[in-house]
C-alpha positions as CSV (number, residue, x, y, z in Angstrom):
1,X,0.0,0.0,0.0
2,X,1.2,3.0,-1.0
3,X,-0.1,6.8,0.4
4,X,1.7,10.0,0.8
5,X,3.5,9.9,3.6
6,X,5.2,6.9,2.3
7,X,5.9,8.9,-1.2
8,X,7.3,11.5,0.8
9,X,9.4,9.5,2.7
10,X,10.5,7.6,-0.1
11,X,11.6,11.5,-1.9
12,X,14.1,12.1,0.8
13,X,15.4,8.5,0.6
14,X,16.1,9.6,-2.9
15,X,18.1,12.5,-2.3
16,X,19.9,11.1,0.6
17,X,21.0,8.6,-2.2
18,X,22.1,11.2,-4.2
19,X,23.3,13.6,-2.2
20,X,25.3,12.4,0.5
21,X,27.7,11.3,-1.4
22,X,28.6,14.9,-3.1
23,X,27.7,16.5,0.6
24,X,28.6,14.0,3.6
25,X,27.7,16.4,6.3
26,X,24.7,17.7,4.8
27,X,21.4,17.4,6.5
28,X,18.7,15.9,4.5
29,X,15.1,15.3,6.3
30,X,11.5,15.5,5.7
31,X,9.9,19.0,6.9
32,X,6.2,20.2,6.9
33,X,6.9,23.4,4.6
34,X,6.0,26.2,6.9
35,X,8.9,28.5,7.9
36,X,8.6,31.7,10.5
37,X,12.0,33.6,11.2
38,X,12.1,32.0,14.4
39,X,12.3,27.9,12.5
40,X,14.7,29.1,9.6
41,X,17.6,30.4,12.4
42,X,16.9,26.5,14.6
43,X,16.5,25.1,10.7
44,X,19.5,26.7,10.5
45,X,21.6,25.1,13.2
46,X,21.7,22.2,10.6
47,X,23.3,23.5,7.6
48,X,23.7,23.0,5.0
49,X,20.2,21.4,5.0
50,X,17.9,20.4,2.1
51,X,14.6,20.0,3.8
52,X,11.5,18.5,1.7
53,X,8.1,18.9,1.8
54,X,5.1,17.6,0.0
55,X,3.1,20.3,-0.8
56,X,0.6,19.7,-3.4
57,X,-1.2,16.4,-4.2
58,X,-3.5,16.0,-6.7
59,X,-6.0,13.0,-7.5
60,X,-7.6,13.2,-10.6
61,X,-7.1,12.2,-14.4
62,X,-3.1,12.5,-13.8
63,X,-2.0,12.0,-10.0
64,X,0.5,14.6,-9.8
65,X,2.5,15.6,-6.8
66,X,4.9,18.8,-5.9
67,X,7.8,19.1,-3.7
68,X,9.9,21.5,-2.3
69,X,13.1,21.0,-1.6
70,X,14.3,23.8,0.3
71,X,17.9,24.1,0.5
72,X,19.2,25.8,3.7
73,X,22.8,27.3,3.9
74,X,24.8,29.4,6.2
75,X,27.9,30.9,5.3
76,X,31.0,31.2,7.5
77,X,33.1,34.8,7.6
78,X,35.1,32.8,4.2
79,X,32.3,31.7,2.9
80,X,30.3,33.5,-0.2
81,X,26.6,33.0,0.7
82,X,24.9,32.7,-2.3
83,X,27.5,30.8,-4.0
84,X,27.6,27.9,-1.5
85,X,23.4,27.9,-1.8
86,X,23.8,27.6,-5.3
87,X,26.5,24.9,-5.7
88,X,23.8,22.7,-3.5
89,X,21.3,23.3,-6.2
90,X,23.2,22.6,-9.0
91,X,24.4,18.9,-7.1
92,X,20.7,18.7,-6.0
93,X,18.7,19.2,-9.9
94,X,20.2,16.2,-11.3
95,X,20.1,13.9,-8.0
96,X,16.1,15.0,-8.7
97,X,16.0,13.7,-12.4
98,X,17.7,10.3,-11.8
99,X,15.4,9.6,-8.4
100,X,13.7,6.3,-9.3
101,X,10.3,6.3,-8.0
102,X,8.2,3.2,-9.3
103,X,5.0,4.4,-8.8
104,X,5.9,7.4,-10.9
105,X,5.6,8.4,-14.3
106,X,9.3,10.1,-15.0
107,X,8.0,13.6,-15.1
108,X,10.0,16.1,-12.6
109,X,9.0,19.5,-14.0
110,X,11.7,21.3,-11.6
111,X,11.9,25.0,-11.3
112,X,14.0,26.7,-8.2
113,X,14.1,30.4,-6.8
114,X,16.3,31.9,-4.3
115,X,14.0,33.3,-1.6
116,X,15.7,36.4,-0.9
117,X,15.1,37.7,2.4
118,X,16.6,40.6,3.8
119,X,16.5,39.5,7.4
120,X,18.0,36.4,6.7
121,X,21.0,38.1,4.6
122,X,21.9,39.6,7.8
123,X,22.4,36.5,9.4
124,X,24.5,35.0,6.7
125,X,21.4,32.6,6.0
126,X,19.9,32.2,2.2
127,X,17.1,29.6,1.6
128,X,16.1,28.1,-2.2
129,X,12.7,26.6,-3.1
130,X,13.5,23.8,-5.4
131,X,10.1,22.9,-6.5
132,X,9.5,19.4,-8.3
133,X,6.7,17.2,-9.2
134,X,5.9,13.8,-9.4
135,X,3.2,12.2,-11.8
136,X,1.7,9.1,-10.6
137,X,0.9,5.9,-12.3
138,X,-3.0,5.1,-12.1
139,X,-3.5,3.8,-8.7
140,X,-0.5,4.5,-7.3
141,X,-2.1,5.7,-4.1
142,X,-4.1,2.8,-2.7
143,X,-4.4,3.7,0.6
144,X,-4.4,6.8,2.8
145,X,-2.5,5.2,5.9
146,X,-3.5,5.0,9.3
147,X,-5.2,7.6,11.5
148,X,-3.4,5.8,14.3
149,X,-2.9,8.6,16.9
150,X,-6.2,10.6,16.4
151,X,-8.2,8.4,18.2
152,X,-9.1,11.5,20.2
153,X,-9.9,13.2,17.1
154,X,-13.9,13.1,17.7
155,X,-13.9,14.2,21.2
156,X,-11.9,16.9,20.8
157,X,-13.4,18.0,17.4
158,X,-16.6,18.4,19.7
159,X,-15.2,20.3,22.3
160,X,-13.9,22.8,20.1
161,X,-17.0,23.0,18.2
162,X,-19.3,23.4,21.4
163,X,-16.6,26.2,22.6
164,X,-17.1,27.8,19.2
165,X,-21.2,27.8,19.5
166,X,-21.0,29.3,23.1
167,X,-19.7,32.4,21.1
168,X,-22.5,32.9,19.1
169,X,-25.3,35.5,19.3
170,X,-28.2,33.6,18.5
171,X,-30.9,36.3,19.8
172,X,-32.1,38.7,17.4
């Protein structure tokens, strides 16, 4: 059974495979995709970092998926910033186009941008958004996993709800 997490999962595999060859010390994990100021300087504590997240999932007539794989570097006093970012994007592009995904239909679409931030410039941090996506094979997702852990889900669902309809003015 195949579902998205386990496609995800399966993505960083991919460039761990690839990359960690090229880049011994560099981090490569899953990551949900949001960022504040506050994650990218702890984010940061593991450079250089690619960090991917599934983003996008379609399920329609073609089962496409996005990615982003956001590269994470912080330069030293020697080091040139943007230069280091954008030698891990070069390595990272092709690692991309070989991954072997068997559910997939080889079609990676990759585009990337450097997410310019001033704040992060003065901290010696850049961050690139290496989108990529993935078009699945008919019925490559046969099963949405487990909702192990939400067993609580209900009751807490209707708490919330109740809390929420306390609020309301229902007098005219």
């Amino acid at each position: 059974m195949s579902d998205y997490l386990t496609i995800r999962d399966k993505a960083v595999e991919q460039i761990k495979a690839g990359i960690l060859p090229l880049y011994p010390k560099m981090t490569v994990e899953a990551h949900p995709g949001m960022f504040t100021e506050q994650s990218i300087k702890r984010d940061a504590q593991k450079t250089p970092a690619i960090l991917t997240s599934l983003v996008k999932a379609a399920d329609g007539e073609r089962n496409r998926i996005t990615f982003v794989s956001w590269v994470l570097y912080r330069a030293h006093h020697a080091d040139k910033l943007y230069d280091g970012a954008l030698k891990i994007v070069s390595a990272l592009i092709p690692v991309m186009r070989k991954a072997d995904f068997d559910l997939a239909i080889k079609d990676t679409n990759i585009e990337s941008e450097c997410l310019y931030s001033g704040t992060l410039d003065a901290i010696n941090i850049t961050l690139w958004a290496v989108k990529w996506e993935l078009i699945l094979g008919d019925h490559a997702i046969t099963g949405y996993g487990s909702l192990e852990g939400l067993e609580d889900f209900d009751e807490l669902h209707g708490m919330a709800a109740a809390a929420s309809y306390e609020h309301i003015d229902t007098e005219d």
